[in-house]
N, C-alpha and C positions, 0 to 999 in steps of 0.2 A: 504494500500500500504506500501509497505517497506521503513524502513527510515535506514537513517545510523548516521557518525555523522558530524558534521560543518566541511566542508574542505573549510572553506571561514577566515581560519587563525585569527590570534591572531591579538587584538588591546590596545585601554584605553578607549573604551564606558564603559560609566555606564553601570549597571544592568538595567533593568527594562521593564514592561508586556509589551507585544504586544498590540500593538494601533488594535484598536474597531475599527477604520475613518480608511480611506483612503484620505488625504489632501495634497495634490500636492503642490510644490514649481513650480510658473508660471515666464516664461520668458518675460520680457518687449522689445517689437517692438523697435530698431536704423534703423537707417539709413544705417551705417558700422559699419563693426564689430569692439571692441576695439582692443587697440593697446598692446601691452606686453606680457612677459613673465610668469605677473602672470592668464594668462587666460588658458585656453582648451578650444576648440572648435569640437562641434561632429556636422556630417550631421540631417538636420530636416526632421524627418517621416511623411511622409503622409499618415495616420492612427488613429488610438482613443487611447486616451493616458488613461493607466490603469495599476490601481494598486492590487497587485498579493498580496494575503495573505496567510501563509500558516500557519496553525493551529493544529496538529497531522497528522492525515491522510484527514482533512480536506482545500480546495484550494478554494477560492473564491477570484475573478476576479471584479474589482473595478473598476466605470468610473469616473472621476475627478470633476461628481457633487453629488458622491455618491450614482449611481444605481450598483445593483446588477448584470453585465453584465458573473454571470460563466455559463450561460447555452449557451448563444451565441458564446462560442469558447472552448469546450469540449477537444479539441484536446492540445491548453494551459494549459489549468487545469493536464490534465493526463499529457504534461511534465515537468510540473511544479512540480508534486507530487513525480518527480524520483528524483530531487534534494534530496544531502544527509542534508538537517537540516532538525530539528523539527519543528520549529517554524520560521517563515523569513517573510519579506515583501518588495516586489522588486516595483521599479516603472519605466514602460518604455512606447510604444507605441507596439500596435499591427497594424500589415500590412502587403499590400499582397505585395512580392516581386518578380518583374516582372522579363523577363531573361537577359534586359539589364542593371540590378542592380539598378533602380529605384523601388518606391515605389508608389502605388495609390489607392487615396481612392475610386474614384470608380468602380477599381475592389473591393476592399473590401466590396462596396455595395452589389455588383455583390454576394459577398458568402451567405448572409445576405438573396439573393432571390434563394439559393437553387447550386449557379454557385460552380466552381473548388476551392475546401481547400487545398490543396495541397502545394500550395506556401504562407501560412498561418504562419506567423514569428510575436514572441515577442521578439521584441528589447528591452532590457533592460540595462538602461542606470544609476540605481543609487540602491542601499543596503540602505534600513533604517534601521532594525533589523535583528539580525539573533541569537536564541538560548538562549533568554536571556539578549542579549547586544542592547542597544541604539545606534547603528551605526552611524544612522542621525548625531548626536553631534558632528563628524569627520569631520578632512578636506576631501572635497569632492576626491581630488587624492586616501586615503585614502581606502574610500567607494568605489571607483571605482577599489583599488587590489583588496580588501577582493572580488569584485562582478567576478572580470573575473575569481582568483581562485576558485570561486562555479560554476562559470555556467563551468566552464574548468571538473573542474572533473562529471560534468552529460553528458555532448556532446551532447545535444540533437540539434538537428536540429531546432527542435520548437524554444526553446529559443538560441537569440544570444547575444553576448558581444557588444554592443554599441560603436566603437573605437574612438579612438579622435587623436585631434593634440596638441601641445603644443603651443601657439603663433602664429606667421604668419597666422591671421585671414581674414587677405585682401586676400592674396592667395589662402586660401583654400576657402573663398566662391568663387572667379573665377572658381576654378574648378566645385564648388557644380553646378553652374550655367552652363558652358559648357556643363555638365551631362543631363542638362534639370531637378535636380533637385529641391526643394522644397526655400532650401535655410539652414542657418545651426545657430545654437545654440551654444551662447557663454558662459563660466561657468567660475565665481573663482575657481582656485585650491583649494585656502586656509577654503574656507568657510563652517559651517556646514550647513545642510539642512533646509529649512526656508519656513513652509509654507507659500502661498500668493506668488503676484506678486512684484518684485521687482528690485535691479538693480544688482546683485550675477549672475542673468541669464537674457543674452540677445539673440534676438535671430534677424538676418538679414534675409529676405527674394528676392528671386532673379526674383521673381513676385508678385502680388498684391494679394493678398489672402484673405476673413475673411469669419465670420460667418456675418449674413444678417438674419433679422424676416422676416417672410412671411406674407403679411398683407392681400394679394388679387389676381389675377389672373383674363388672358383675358381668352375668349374663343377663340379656334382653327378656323384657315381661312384655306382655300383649302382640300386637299389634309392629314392635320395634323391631329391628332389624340390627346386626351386628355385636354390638355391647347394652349395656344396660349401664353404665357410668365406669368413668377412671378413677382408680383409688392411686392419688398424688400423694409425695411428700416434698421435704428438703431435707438437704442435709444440717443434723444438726453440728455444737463445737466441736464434741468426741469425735466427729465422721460419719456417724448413725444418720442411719435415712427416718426421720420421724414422720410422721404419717400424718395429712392436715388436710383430709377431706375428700369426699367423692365429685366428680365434675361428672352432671349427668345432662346437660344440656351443651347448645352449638355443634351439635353433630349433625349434617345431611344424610341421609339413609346411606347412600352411597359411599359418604365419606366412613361414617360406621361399620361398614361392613367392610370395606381396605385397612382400617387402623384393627378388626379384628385379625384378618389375617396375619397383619403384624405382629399380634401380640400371643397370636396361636404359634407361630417363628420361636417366641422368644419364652414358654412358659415354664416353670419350673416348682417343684412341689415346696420348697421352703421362701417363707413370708419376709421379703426383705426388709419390712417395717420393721422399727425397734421403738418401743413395743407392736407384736401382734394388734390390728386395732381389737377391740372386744365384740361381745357376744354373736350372731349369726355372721354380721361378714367377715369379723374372724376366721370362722368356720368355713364357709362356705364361696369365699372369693375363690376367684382363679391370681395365679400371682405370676410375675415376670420377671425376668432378670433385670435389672432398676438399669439401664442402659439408653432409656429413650427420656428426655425430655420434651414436656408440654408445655406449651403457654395460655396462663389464663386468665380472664379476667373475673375478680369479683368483687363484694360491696367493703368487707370485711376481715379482721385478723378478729377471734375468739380470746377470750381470755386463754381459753386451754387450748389456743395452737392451731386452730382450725380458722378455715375460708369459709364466707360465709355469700350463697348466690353467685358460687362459680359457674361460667361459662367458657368454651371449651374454644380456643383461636386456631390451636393447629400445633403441628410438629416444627420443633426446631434443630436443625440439622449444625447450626452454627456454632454449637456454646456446650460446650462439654459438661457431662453429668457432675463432675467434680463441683464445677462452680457455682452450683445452685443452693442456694442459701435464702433464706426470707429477708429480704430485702426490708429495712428499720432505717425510713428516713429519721434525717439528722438534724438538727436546726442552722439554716444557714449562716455565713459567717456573718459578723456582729463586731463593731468595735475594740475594746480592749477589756480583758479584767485584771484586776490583782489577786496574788496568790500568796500570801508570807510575805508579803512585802514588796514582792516583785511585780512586775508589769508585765503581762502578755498582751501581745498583740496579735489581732486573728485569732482568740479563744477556740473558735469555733473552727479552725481547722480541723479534717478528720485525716487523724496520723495512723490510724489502724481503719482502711473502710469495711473491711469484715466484720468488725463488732461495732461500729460507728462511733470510734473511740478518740476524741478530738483531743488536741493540747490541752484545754482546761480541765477535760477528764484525768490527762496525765498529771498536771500539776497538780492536782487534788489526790490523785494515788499517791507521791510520794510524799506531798504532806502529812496524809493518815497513816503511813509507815515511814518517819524519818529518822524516830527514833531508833529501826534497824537496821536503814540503811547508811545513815549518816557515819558512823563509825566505820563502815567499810571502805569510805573515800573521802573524809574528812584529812586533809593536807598533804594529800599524795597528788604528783602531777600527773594529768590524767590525759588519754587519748580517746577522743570519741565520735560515735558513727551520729551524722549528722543526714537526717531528711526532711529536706524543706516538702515536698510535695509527700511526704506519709510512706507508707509500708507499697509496694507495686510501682516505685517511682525510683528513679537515680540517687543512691546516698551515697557518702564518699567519706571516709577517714579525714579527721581531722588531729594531729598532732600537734601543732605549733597552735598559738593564739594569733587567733586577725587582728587586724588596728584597733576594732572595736567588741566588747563582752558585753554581757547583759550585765543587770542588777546584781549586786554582791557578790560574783566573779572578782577573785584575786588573780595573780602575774606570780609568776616565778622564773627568774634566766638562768638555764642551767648549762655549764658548758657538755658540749659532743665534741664527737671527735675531729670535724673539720671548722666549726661554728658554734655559736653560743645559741639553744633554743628557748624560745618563752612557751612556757604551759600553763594552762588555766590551773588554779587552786580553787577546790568549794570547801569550806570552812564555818558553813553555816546553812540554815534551809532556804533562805532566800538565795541564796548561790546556787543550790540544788536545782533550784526554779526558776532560777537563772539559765541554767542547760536546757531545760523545756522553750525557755523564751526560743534557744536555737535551734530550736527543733532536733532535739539530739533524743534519738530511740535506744542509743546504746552508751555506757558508762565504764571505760576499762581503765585501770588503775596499774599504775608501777608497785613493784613487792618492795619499796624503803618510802620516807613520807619527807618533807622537804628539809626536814631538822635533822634528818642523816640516810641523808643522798646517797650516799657511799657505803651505806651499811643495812641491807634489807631487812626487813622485822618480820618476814615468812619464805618461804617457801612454795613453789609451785608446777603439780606436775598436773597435766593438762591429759586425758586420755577421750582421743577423737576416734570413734570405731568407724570402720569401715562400713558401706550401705547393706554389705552381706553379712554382717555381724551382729549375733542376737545380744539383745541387752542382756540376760543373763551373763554373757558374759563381759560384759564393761563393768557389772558389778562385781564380778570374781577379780577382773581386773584393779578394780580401786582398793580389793581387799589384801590382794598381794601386795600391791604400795604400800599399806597402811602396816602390813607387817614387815617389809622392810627397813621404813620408818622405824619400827619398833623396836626393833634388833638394834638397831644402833640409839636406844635408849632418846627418841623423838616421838612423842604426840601427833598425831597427825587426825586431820576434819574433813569433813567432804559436804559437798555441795553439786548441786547439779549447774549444769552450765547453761540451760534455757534451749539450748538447742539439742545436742545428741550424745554428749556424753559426759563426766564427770570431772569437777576439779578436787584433786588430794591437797590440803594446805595445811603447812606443817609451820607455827608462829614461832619467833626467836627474837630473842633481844638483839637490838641491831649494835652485834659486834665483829662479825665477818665479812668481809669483802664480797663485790659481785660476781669476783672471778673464782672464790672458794663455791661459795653458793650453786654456782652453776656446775662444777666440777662434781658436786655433792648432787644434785640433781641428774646431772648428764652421767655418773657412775650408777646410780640406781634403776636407771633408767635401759641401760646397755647391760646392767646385769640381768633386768627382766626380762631384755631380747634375749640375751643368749639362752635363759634358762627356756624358752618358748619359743623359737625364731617365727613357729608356724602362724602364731597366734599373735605375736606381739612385732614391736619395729620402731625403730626412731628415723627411720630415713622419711624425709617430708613431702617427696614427691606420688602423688594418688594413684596414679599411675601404677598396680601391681598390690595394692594394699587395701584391695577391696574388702577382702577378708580377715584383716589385721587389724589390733588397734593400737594409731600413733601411740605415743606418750610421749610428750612434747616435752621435752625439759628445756626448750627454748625460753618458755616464760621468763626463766630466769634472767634474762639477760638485760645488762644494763639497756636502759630503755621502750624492752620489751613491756608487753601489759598484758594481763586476762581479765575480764570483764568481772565486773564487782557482781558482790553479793547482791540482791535485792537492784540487782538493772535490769531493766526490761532489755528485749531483745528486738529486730527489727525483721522479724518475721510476720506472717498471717492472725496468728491467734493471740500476738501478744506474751508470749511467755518471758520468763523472769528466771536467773538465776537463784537459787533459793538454800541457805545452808540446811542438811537434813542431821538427824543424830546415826550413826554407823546403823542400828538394826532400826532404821528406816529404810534400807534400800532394800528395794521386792522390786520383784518383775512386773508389777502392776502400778511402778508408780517413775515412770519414765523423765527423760531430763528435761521435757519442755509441758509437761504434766503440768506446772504452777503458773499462770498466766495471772492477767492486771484484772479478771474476773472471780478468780476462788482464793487468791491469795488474804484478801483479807479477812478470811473467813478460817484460813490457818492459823494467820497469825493471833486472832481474837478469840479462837478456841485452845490452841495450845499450852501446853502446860508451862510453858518456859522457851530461855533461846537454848535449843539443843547447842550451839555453842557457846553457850556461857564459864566454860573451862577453857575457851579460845582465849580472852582476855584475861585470863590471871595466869595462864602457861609463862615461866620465866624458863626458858629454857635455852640452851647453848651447842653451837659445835663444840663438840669433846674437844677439849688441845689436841689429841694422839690422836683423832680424825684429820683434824686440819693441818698435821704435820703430814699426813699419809698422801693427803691431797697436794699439797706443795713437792711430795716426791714424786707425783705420777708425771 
């Protein structure tokens, strides 16, 4: 097909190749839409949202969990391929647009079994590349001229310009809504493109919407053809599929009797629900391998977990069973609040969008546990994982201090080995919350505190298992430490690490060196490989260690850090590094087990800090240790 050349104008993206993926920047579920002038707001399609590649003469059509959807809309491809660049990759929604200017998915079903293409439109709402250039990197206003001048000079009918509003987001979803539309999508101007779910894009809905697993089905009474309802659930925190209602309406006879055979494909005699639901349809469903998701619409969420006046929209082929969750708008962002004395800005960001867990949720979890965290990073310089845009977005280490800290953030210059670095010190809770003001999801700590730099007051062996390695044995593992430890007349504490596996920490009065320490770590550590080579390893590369677990005696090293006690982590569910007492560790209580949900609930029912023998250990390397080490 003929090309021509970029009429999607001049910018300041970098250079660089065309992205292989296709990886969507996802909208997080509010309440209302924000408030200001720094947003845009566009109408929400009701459609499959898919990314357009364009490659020479080559066009492939992308769905947002990375299937190959260019043979299912041939008619997007070809006018996609008349646009004048070379190389481009757009991302919008495809949908069928009906004559009263709504959109629906299922007519779009409807084309899918053969019905009218006709009114078959890619809305396209954002430029990531075009020719060369890294568009994404732009502010989104930005990417949205360069996109209207491309699609402006092709005119194609197929593809359209996605319009928006500037501000007055209240207003424009009242209208979205009087429309009987979907509901509408809110965007920073200023922001670049940011795969993952986050708080850049929010999106308000003017009815109750989501995706739903299919776990099982009745049979048909009377007169009905194919099913007689879908028994949906989501998944709930643990991973359990929980069960939230039958959808026995928006079926066409015919569409009923195709989703039966589907699910005659897929039956199976054990109930994926957890729990079974109760009495006859308990008993008497047919149940399916939980593989397919539905979309539906209804009026309500139950107290106990149920949809209330679902209707049935259709199969979704885009969005993997995994990510289906009940969707718990948020409140959108708001001003400022204070927390301990500090100042947040954007409270209302949501830093976790799986549980809709914003910064002021965080600063308020570590205020009601500072007491046990405070002691774990109170005057050590610390290194930490900073996400402005939340958990599914780009976060990046931060070692040194930038020009500017938050509230009660202290400075420390400490010489390295080619420069002198500054680190943040928290020495108080408004400092702690201070780190929240920067968006920091992770908290890792140096092993000496700034009053002797040069003489670490713990120990740390770090044991990361391999993806094929059963926790059982990471805890065998922490126990052989603990008794190596022991042999040499050291206490040692364990702690889970929030993520996969445990840290050994062994407290000492800070009178050894960091080059003893690590000698002292990295021999315990080389002794446990050799006694196991099978099962154990210090060599750091992943590569062959699937079935091994590290044991990092790196911690140790000057500079190095492992992530404190009672830090959240910056994963999905929010988990927390957590000290446990030694016959706490079972097979049932895993290392990302304690998240920013049941932790306080540990901590307010237990009986004590199972390391409260941490803070009175005065304990030393032997002299006739540290002479043995100086020999090696």
């Amino acid at each position: 097909m003929a090309r021509g050349r970029s009429a999607a104008g001049s910018g300041e993206a970098r250079t660089a190749r065309l992205a292989d993926r296709f990886e969507p920047q996802l909208a997080t579920l509010v309440r209302t839409p924000p408030e200001g002038d720094e947003w845009l707001h566009e109408l929400k399609y009701d459609g499959y949202r898919i990314g357009c590649r364009l490659d020479g003469r080559n066009v492939s059509l992308v769905s947002r969990n990375g299937k190959d959807w260019t043979d299912r809309f041939p008619d997007v491809c070809a006018a996609a391929a008349e646009l004048p660049v070379r190389r481009a990759l757009l991302d919008g929604e495809v949908a069928v647009l009906l004559p009263d200017g709504r959109t629906s998915f299922q007519a779009l079903q409807n084309v899918f079994s053969g019905g009218e293409r006709a009114n078959l439109v890619y809305f396209v709402f954002d430029l990531l590349h075009v020719d060369g250039e890294d568009v994404a990197r732009l502010p989104l206003e930005q990417r949205k001229t360069r996109l209207a001048a491309l699609l402006r000079s092709a005119a194609q009918k197929r593809l359209r310009y996605s319009e928006h509003v500037v501000g007055r987001g209240a207003e424009f979803l009242a209208h979205a809504c009087r429309m009987g539309l979907e509901g509408i999508v809110s965007k920073r101007r200023d922001r670049p493109y940011t795969p993952g779910r986050g708080a850049a894009w929010l999106k308000t809905k003017c009815i109750k919407r989501q995706e739903f697993v299919v776990g099982g089905f009745t049979d048909p009474e009377g007169s009905r053809l194919g099913i007689g309802a879908l028994l949906v659930g989501v998944r709930a925190a643990d991973g359990t599929l929980a069960f939230a209602g039958k959808v026995g309406t928006g079926f066409t006879n015919r569409g009923a009797q195709e989703l039966r055979r589907t699910l005659d494909g897929i039956e199976q005699a054990e109930c994926p629900f957890t729990p079974t639901p109760p009495g006859s349809l308990g008993r008497h469903a047919h149940w399916v391998k939980p593989t397919l998701v539905a979309e539906v619409a209804f009026t309500e969420w139950t107290s106990d977990g149920k949809i209330r006046h679902p209707s049935f929209q259709g199969l979704r082929e885009d969005k993997p069973v995994s990510d289906v969750r009940r969707e718990k708008p948020v409140p959108p962002p708001r001003g400022t609040a204070t927390v301990a004395g500090a100042r947040l800005t954007h409270p209302d960001r949501v830093l976790w969008p799986e549980l809709g867990f914003t910064k002021l949720d965080l600063a308020r979890f570590y205020e009601t546990i500072a007491d046990r965290i405070l002691p774990h990073v109170q005057r050590r310089p610390l290194t930490l994982v900073r996400c402005p845009g939340g958990v599914g977005t780009p976060c990046f280490y931060m070692k040194h201090s930038p020009a500017w800290a938050a509230d009660g953030l202290q400075r420390v210059r400490i010489r390295e080995k080619k420069k002198i670095g500054e680190y943040l010190i928290v020495d108080s809770l408004t400092a702690l919350i201070g780190l929240v003001q920067m968006d920091v999801l992770e908290i890792h700590t140096w092993n000496s505190t700034i009053e002797h730099v040069e003489e670490p007051d713990r120990l740390v062996l770090d044991l990361d298992p391999g993806p094929e390695v059963r926790w059982a044995q990471v805890i065998e593992a922490a126990r052989l430490v603990r008794s190596a430890f022991g042999a040499l007349k050291l206490q040692s504490f364990v702690k889970t690490t929030g993520s996969a596996g445990l840290h050994v920490v062994v407290p000492l009065v800070p009178e050894a060196g960091w080059s003893e320490c690590l000698s002292l770590a990295r021999g315990i550590a080389e002794a446990i490989e050799r006694q196991s080579p099978r099962l154990y390893t210090t060599a750091f590369p992943k590569a062959g260690r699937e079935r091994k677990i590290l044991i990092d005696y790196l911690r140790n090293n000057r500079t190095n850090t492992s992530v404190a006690a009672f830090s959240t982590r910056a994963t999905p569910r929010a988990p927390a590094s957590v000290p446990l007492a030694w016959e706490e560790l079972s097979t049932r209580l895993r290392s990302d087990h304690f998240t920013v949900r049941n932790l306080g609930k540990r901590l307010s029912g237990s009986k004590g800090d199972p390391w409260r023998a941490y803070w009175r250990c005065r304990q030393r390397i032997a002299p006739e240790l540290l002479r043995a080490i100086a020999e090696r």
